[in-house]
C-alpha positions in Angstrom: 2.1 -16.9 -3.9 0.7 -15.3 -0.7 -3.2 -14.6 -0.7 -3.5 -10.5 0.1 -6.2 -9.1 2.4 -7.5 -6.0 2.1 -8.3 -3.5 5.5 -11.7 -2.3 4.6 -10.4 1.5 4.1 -7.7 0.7 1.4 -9.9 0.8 -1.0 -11.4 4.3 -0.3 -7.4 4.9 -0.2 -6.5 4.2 -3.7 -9.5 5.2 -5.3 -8.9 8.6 -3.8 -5.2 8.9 -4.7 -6.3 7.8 -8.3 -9.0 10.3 -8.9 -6.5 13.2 -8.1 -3.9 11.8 -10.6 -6.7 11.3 -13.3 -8.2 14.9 -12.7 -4.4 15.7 -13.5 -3.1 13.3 -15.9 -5.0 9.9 -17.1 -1.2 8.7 -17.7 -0.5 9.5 -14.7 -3.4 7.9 -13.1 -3.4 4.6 -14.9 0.3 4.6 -14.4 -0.1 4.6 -10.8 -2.4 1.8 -10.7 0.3 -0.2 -12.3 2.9 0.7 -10.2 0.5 -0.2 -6.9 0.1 -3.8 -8.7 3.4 -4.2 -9.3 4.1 -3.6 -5.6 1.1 -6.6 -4.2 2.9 -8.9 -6.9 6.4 -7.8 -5.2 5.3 -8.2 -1.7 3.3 -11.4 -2.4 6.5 -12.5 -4.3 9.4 -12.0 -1.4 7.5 -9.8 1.8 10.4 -10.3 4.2 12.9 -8.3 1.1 11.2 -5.1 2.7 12.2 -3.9 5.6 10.4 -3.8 9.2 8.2 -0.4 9.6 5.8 0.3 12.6 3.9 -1.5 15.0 4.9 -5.0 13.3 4.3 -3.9 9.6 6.7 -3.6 6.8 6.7 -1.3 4.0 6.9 -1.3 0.0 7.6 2.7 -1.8 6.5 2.9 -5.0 8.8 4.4 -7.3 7.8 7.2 -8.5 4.7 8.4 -6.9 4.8 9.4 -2.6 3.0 6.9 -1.5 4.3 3.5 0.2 2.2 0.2 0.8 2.1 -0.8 4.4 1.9 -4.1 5.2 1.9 -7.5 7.7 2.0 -10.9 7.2 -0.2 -13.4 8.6 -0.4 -16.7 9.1 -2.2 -17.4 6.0 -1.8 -13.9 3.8 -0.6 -10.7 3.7 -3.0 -7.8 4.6 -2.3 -4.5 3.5 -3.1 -2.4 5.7 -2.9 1.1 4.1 -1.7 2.4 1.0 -0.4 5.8 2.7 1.0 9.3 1.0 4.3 9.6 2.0 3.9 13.3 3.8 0.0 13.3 4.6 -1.4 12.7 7.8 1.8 10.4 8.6 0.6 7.6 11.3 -3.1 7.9 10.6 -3.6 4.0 9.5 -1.8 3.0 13.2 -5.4 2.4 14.5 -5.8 -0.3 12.0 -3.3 -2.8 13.5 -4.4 -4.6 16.2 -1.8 -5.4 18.8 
């Protein structure tokens, strides 16, 4: 499988979208976690299966949470680039990818 690179902000991202869920719901939070790990394993597995987003990227949803891995391949791994809420601040990670 594909190596994955992190940008430096993702995780700032996740840790922040977790710590709402766990002030919520532990489940919930923990759940979440599992679903985003499930996505880097699909994405490693098969990254063209998802379909081309913006500014070279492509995207993975998660399932049942608002948020949606964004992501490009490389030639020697897949960075993620943001792991974005769905209706928040669309766009903001676009700075990230360098042209």
């Amino acid at each position: 499988m594909t190596l994955l690179r992190f940008h430096s902000e993702v995780k700032a991202e996740v840790k922040a979208a977790f710590d709402r869920y766990w002030e919520e719901s532990q489940p919930a939070a923990l759940n979440f976690n599992l679903e985003l790990d499930a996505a880097y394993w699909k994405l490693r597995k098969s990254p063209r299966l998802y379909p081309q987003y913006l500014h070279g990227t492509r995207r993975v949803l998660l399932d049942r949470y608002p948020y949606f891995v964004v992501f490009r391949e490389l030639d020697d791994a897949i960075q993620i680039i943001a792991v974005a809420h769905a209706k928040r601040r669309p766009g903001y990670w676009k700075k990230r990818v360098k042209h």
